[in-house]
Structures are given as C-alpha cells and as structure tokens.
C-alpha positions in Angstrom: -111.7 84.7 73.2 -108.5 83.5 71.1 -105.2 83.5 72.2 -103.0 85.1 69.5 -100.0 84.9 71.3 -97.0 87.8 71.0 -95.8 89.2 68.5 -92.2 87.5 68.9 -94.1 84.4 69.3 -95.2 84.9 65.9 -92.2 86.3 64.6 -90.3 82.8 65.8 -93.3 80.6 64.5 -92.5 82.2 60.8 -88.7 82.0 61.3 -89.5 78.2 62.1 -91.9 77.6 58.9 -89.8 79.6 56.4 -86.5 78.8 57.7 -85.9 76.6 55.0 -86.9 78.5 52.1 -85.1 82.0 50.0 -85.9 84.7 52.4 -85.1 87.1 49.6 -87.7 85.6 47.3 -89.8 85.8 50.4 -89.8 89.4 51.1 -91.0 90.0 47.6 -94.3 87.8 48.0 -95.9 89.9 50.9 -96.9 92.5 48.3 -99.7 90.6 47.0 -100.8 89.2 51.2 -104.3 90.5 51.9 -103.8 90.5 55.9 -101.6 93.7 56.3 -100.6 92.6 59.6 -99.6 89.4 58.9 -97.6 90.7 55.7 -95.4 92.6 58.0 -94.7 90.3 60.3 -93.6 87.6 57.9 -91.7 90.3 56.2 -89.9 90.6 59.8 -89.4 86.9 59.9 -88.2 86.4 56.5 -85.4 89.6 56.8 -84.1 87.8 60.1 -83.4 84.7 58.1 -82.2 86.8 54.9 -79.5 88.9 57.6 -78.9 85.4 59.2 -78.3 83.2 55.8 -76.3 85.9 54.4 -74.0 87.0 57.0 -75.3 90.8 57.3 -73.8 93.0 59.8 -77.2 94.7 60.3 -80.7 95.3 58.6 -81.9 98.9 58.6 -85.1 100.0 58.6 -86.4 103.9 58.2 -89.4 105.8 58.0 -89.2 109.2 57.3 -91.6 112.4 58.7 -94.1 111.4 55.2 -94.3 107.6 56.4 -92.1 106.1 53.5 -90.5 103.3 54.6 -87.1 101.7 53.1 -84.8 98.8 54.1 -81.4 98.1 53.4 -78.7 95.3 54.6 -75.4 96.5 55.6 -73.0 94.0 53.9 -74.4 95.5 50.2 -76.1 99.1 49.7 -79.0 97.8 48.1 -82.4 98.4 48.8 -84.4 95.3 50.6 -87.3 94.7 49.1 -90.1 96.0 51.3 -93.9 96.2 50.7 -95.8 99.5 50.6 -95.9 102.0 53.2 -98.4 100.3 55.4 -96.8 97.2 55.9 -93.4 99.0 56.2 -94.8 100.8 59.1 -96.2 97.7 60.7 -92.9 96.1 60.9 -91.5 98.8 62.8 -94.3 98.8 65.3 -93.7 94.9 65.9 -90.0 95.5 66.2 -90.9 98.0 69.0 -93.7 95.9 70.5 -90.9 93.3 70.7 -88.7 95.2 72.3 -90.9 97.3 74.7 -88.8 100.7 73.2 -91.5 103.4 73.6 -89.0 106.7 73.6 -87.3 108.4 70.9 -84.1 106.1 71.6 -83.3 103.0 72.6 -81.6 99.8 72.4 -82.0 96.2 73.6 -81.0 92.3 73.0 -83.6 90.6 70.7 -83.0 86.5 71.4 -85.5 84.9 68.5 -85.3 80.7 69.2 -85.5 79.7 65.4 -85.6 75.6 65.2 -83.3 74.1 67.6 -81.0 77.1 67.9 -81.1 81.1 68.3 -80.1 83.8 67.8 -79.6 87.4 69.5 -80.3 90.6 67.4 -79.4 94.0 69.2 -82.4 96.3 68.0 -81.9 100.1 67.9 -84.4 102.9 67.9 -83.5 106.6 66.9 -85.8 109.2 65.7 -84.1 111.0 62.7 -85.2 113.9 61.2 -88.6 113.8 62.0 -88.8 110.1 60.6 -87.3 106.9 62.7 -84.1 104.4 62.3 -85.0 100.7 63.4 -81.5 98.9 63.1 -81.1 95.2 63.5 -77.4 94.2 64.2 -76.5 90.5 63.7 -73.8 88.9 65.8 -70.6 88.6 64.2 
C-alpha cells in the first residue's frame, strides 16, 4: 500500500513547486485538471501564495445550501477565480481535514512551511445560512 501522505503535506509540497510561478494565472488552469482531487488541492496551494504574494488580509471561501462555491480576497472585492462546484467543495473539505474542525464553528492556526520559511494562516469555519464560510486570514 502507498503512502499518500496528508493533505497539508500535499498542500506544502504544491506551495513549494508553484511558489515561483503567478498563482492568479494558476487558479485558472485547474479548470481543465482531470484529477478532481488534485485540482482542488493545488487550487488551495496556489490561493495561499496568491494571499501571500499579494498582501491579502484574508481569502474567503463559501458554499451555499445548493453547493455553489465562490472565493473572494479581502484587499479587492473581486471574485477569485475558482473551478466548478466539485472542486470548490473539495477545497473546503481539505481545509477542514487540515484543520481537524468537524462542528459548525471553529477556528485554529494553520502553520504551512513553504521553502525555507512559513507561514501561519488562522482558518475559520462558520455555517451560514444553511451553506458554510471557510476564511483564511493572513498575518499582517
């Protein structure tokens, strides 16, 4: 049996490979990515860098009670962009496999090592009208 490691491992194994490319540009290539899974978690990966590279104040994620999902970054009110539905939902199940929140609510310290250095994300978890709010805030 094969060792696929965590999911944060993989989410800091991406940070490390794409770290040096446009995380923006990034984002929009998982549409076409035939592993679902893997689409999602290098649309994690590549939104870390994004928040990181641009100075964001936080990332938010939400679903809502249909299973839409939408991102958008804090220091602009633009949309992210964000593959379909599927995926969108994938990322917020890593986040919360990440972060072991299993109720309605939470909130916890993310530390993601990226090259030589890292970085600590607080991730919160709020169910909201039916749907769910996954916010990443980056440290000032």
């Amino acid at each position: 049996m094969q060792d696929k490691g965590s999911v944060q491992q993989k989410v800091q194994g991406l940070c490390d490979c794409y770290a040096e490319t446009d995380p923006l540009k990034g984002m929009t290539s998982v549409f076409s990515e035939s592993d679902k899974e893997e689409a999602a978690l290098k649309w994690l990966a590549l939104a870390v860098l994004h928040g990181i590279d641009q100075n964001a104040e936080e990332i938010k994620l939400y679903r809502s009670s249909e299973g839409g999902v939408k991102a958008t970054a804090e220091y602009r009110k633009r949309a992210l962009p964000l593959p379909d539905g599927s995926i969108g939902r994938m990322v917020m199940e890593a986040l919360r496999q990440m972060t072991h929140i299993e109720g309605d609510k939470g909130k916890v310290p993310l530390a993601l090592g990226i090259r030589d250095s890292s970085v600590e994300i607080v991730v919160k978890i709020r169910g909201e009208d039916g749907g769910e709010k996954i916010t990443l805030e980056f440290p000032k």
